[in-house]
C-alpha positions, 0 to 999 in steps of 0.5 A: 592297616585300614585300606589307603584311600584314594581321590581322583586326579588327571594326569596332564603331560608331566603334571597331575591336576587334583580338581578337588583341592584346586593343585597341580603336582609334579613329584615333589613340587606343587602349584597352587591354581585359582578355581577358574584356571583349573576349570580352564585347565580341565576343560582343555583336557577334556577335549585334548586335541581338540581346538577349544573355541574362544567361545566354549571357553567362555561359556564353560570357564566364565559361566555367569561372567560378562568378560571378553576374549582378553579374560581368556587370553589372560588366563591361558598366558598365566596357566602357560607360566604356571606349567612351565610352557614358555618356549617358542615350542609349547608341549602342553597349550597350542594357540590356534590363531583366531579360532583358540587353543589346543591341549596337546600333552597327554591326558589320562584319569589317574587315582591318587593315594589320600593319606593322612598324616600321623602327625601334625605336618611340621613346620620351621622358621626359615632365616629370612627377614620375615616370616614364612614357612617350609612344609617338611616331608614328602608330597601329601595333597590334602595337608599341603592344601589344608596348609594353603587355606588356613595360611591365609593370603599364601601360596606354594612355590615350586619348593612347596614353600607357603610364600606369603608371610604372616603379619607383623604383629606390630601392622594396621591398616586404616579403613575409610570412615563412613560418612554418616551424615544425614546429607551424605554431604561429607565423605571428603571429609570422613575419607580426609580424616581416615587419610590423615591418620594413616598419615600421622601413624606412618610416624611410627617406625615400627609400626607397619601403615598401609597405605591409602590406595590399598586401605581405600580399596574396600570402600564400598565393598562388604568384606568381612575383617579377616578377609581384609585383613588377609589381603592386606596382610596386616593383624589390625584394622582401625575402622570409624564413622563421621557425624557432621552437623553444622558445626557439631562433630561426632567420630566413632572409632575401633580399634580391631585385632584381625585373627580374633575380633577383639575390640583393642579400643574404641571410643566416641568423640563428640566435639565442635568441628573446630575441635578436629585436630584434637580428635585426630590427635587422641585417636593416634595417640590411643592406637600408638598406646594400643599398639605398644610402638613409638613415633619417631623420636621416642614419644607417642606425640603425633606430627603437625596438621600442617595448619591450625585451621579447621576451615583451611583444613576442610577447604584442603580435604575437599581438594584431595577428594577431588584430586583423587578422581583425576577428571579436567573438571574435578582438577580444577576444583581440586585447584580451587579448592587448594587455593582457598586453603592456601587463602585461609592459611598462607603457610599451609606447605601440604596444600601448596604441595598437593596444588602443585600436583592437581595443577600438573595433573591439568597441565599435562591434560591440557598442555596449559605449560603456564599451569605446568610453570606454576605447579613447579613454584607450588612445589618450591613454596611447600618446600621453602615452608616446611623443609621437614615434609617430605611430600614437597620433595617427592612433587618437585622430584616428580616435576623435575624429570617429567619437565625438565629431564633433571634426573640427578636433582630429582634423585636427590629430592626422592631420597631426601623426601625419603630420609624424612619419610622412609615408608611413604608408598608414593615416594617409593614408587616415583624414585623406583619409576625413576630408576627404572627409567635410568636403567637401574633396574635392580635398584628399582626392583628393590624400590617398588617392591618396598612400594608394594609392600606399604601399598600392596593393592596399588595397580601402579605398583604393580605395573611399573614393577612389571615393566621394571622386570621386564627390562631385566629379562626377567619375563616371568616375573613381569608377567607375574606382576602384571596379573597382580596390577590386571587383578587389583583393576582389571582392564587396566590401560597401562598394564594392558599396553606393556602387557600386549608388548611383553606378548609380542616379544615372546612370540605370542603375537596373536594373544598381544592382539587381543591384549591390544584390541582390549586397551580402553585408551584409544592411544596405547589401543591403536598403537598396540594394534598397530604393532602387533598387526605388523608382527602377525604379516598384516601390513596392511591393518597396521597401517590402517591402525597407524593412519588412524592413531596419526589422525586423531591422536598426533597433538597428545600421542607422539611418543606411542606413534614413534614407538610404532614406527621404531616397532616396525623398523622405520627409524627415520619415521621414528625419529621424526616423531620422537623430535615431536614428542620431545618438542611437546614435552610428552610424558612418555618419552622419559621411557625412552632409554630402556624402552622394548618398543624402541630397540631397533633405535639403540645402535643408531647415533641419533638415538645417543643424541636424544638420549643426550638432550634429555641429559639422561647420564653416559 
């Protein structure tokens, strides 16, 4: 036999780190490491026992990156929960409060057998509802990694499980359409077309559409097909170009099988702009064909525009557009724009239902309550018009516990606006938020996970998934999904202020910090400051970040400024500001029922009796 070849491994504490392959092992079980950790994880073995600064980290691990202390800190919680160092008492990363971290587990070069395999690593189909598969066998580094990169958006779990499944054949993904216009005038347009078809080929119950946040999240961007297609995790991508001149209309569209490159169909529409709706219907309808699936009710026949008027409809992309940069300004246009829509076609229920949520937007920015008034009635109206869409159920199920604490009349719009559209992402998410804010958290769970399932590249997805788990005491997870949401949009505000507060209720307090010191919004920063001053024995520094938090924010954050107090254990403080939260309709107080900051409260009567007034049930 010819001599066993061997590669060169560390052994740190119970895990052996393969830098070549980017793994650690632990017997038979296996972790995948992102590069970037795993150059974290050597660095700190280099030097083990030594404190490694915050700026060496930054210097070796980050070389050529413009990040901050939090990337670092971010980085080392998630290399924490990947070795299992989650106890008060760490055995591998030691936190050195202001200076950085500390390798104490032992260190050692060890040389590992290469073997290769005399067959070809088996595989078997597990009994779930999706795809995924089971490595048979022992450990073997080399094929378990070659396994890894030829699986594509997978990872090995600690049962050596390649967790991520293959893509349903019968799965698209709709990119967004160039605009190539000699203005560059017309990407609300292109964007609005693309939109719409993903829309339209949601109809089709077998057939998997992923969502427009997620799609969207590649404009701009020069990543090839299979690489979208691999984090998308879907086996074709329907991408086109928009051609806009006066009223002529040129749409160039491909359909693109994923693993292979193949061209399934393509086509170029050269029409009068008037001619939209049937473009769009011949595009779906030849995906549909494609595909080999059916719409619902059995036929290949696409679902109403909602309008049969070409400048309504563009009056209508053009407020879309601007909704979706969620500014004061572009709200009011978005509101201009909507209306003049509605003023071309009086019927138009998606316009009344996409006004309704541009006009909240506003209203809650503003407190203008009139403009939250007449949000509710756009809701209403696009319901009353067309009681078969199911966007106007899910804008006044939104409406009704964000305004009016109606949780029971806002489930039962989540669910009709589900029984019209079982896979709408957005509908997902607000009925899992919604019970996530009842308590229900498994219920939720289950919800987002179907969320993110259609929209996998949704930070809200992720996020609110996160707090979900981490009401469930399931921290592991929350911390999971929460790197999922920091991934997809790093620095994220929301994510950032639950993360910090999952950080200090596990004793990690000077990572919260960080964590806190890194919100951009100067609210969730000053209250998160506030709190984890306190818990690190700074007293004085919490209140100056509470003092300053009162001063500018008083009028729009009187929920965080309860949740500071409630954090320290000042209750009638708490209660003080939670009665202004309520007074001011903030937001946030419809977090309050299974809300971390605020466990002090629970055991007082005050806290059942606010409970109470927001008719949260028993």
């Amino acid at each position: 036999m010819p001599a066993e070849e061997t590669s060169s491994a560390v052994q740190i504490g119970e895990w052996i780190a393969h830098p070549a392959i980017d793994c650690i092992s632990r017997g038979t079980e296996t972790q995948k490491l992102e590069p970037r950790a795993m150059r974290l994880l050597l660095c700190l073995a280099n030097s083990a026992g030594e404190v490694v600064s915050i700026d060496r980290l930054l210097t070796e691990v980050w070389a050529g990156v413009v990040v901050g202390s939090a990337s670092v800190y971010e980085a080392v919680s998630q290399l924490r929960r990947i070795l299992g160092d989650v106890d008060p008492k760490p055995t591998y990363i030691v936190t050195v409060p202001r200076k950085g971290y500390r390798l104490i587990a032992p260190v050692q070069r060890v040389s590992v057998p290469v073997h290769t395999p005399q067959a070809p690593v088996m595989l078997r189909r597990t009994a779930t509802p999706r795809r995924s598969w089971v490595v048979a066998g022992a450990f073997v580094a080399l094929a378990l990694a070659a396994a890894y990169f030829m699986g594509g958006n997978v990872w090995l779990s600690k049962q050596i499980t390649v967790r991520g499944e293959l893509p349903a054949e019968k799965s698209i993904a709709v990119l967004p359409f160039a605009d190539m216009s000699e203005k560059k005038d017309q990407e609300y347009f292109s964007d609005g077309l693309a939109e719409e078809l993903i829309a339209q080929l949601a109809n089709a119950p077998d057939l998997k559409v992923i969502a427009r946040t997620s799609s969207f999240s590649f404009k701009g961007k020069s990543d090839d097909i299979p690489t979208i297609a691999s984090k998308l995790n879907v086996a074709n991508l329907l991408e086109g170009s928009v051609r806009r001149s006066g009223n002529h209309l040129r749409v160039s569209t491909q359909l693109i099988r994923a693993d292979s490159g193949q061209r399934l169909w393509s086509e170029t529409f050269d029409r009068e702009f008037k001619d939209v709706f049937t473009i769009q219907d011949e595009i779906a309808a030849a995906v549909v064909m494609a595909l080999k699936v059916q719409l619902n009710g059995g036929s290949t026949a696409v679902r109403g525009h909602g309008t049969t008027n070409p400048e309504a409809y563009n009056a209508y992309l053009l407020g879309r557009q601007l909704y979706t940069q969620r500014t004061i300004p572009t709200s009011r246009q978005a509101i201009e724009a909507y209306q003049k829509a509605i003023d071309l076609d009086p019927r138009y229920a998606d316009a009344y239902a996409d006004l309704a949520m541009s006009q909240y937007f506003l209203a809650d920015n503003t407190g203008d309550v009139a403009l939250g008034r007449l949000a509710e009635q756009a809701a209403q109206k696009s319901i009353d018009l067309d009681p078969h869409l199911s966007t106007g159920y899910s804008v006044r199920g939104f409406l009704r516990y964000l305004h009016h604490y109606d949780w029971v009349g806002a489930e039962s719009d989540f669910r009709q606006a589900l029984a019209l559209e079982p896979t709408n992402s957005r509908v997902l998410s607000r009925y899992g938020k919604l019970l996530s804010d009842l308590g229900r958290t498994e219920e939720a769970t289950v919800m987002l996970r179907k969320a993110i399932e259609q929209d996998p590249l949704s930070t809200g997805n992720w996020q609110n998934l996160g707090i979900a788990l981490a009401e469930s005491r399931d921290h592991a997870a929350a911390y999971d999904a929460f790197h999922h949401a920091l991934v997809i949009r790093p620095g994220d505000a929301y994510t950032t202020f639950a993360l910090g507060t999952l950080q200090l209720i596990d004793g990690k307090a000077q990572e919260a910090l960080a964590t806190f010191q890194s919100n951009s919004i100067e609210e969730f920063r000053g209250a998160g400051v506030a709190m984890a001053e306190q818990t690190l024995g700074d007293a004085k520094a919490s209140q100056q970040a509470l003092d300053k938090l009162i001063a500018t924010s008083a009028g729009d954050a009187a929920y965080q400024i309860a949740e500071v107090y409630g954090w320290r254990g000042e209750k009638d403080k708490a209660f003080e500001w939670l009665e202004r939260a309520y007074r001011q309709q903030d937001g946030g107080i419809t977090d309050i029922k299974n809300d971390l900051r605020l466990a002090s409260l629970r055991s007082d009567p005050r806290y059942a009796a606010m409970l109470q007034r927001l008719n949260f049930p028993p």
